[in-house]
C-alpha positions in Angstrom: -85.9 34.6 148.3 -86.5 34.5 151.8 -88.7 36.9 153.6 -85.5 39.1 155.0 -84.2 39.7 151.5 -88.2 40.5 150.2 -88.5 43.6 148.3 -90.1 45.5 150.7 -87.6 44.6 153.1 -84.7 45.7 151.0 -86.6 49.0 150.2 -87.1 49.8 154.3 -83.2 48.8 154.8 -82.8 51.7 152.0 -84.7 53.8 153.4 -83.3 53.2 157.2 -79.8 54.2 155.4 -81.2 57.3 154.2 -82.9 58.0 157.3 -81.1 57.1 160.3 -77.6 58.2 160.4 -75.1 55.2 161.0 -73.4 57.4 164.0 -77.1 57.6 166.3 -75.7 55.7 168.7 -78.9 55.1 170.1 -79.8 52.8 166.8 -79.7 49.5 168.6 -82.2 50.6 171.8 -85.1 49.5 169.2 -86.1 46.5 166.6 -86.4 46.3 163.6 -89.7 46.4 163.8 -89.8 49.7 165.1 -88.0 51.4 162.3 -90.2 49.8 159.8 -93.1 51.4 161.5 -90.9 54.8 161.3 -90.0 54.5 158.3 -93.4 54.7 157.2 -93.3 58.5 158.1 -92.4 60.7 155.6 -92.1 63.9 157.9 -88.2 63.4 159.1 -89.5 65.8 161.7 -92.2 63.7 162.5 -90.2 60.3 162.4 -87.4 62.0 164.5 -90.5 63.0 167.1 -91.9 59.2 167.5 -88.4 58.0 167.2 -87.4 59.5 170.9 -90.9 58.9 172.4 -90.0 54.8 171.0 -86.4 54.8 172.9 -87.8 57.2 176.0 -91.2 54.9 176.7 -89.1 52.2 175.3 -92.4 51.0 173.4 -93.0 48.0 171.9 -93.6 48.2 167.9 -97.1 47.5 169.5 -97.6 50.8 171.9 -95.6 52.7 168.6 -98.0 51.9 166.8 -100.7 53.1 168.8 -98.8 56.5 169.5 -98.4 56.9 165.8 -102.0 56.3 165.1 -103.2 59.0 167.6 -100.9 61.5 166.0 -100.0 63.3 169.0 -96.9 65.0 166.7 -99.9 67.2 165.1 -101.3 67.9 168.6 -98.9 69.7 169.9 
């Protein structure tokens, strides 16, 4: 199976479903990479919050990364 299809793929492509409405249609501002860093978040709240800093900054799954890790959402 190629690395696309992998399990944990096919669970963040669930998730992204469940998550991220289909009619945002702000979806295709970010990569992939970027929601599977969001998806990560549990806190819709939380993931909503990082999700506008991501298409605002327009960060790279890099800098996401590094905003999520300094959990500035429990800051404020």
């Amino acid at each position: 199976m190629s690395e696309t299809f992998s399990r944990e793929n096919v669970n963040y492509m669930k998730r992204f479903y469940q998550c991220f409405p289909i009619y945002i249609d702000e979806l295709n501002k970010l990569d992939w990479e970027h929601y599977v860093e969001l998806l990560k978040i549990n806190n819709s709240k939380e993931r909503y919050f990082y999700l506008r800093i991501a298409m605002f900054c327009k960060s790279s799954v890099k800098e996401l990364k590094e905003i999520i890790n300094k959990n500035i959402y429990n800051l404020i």
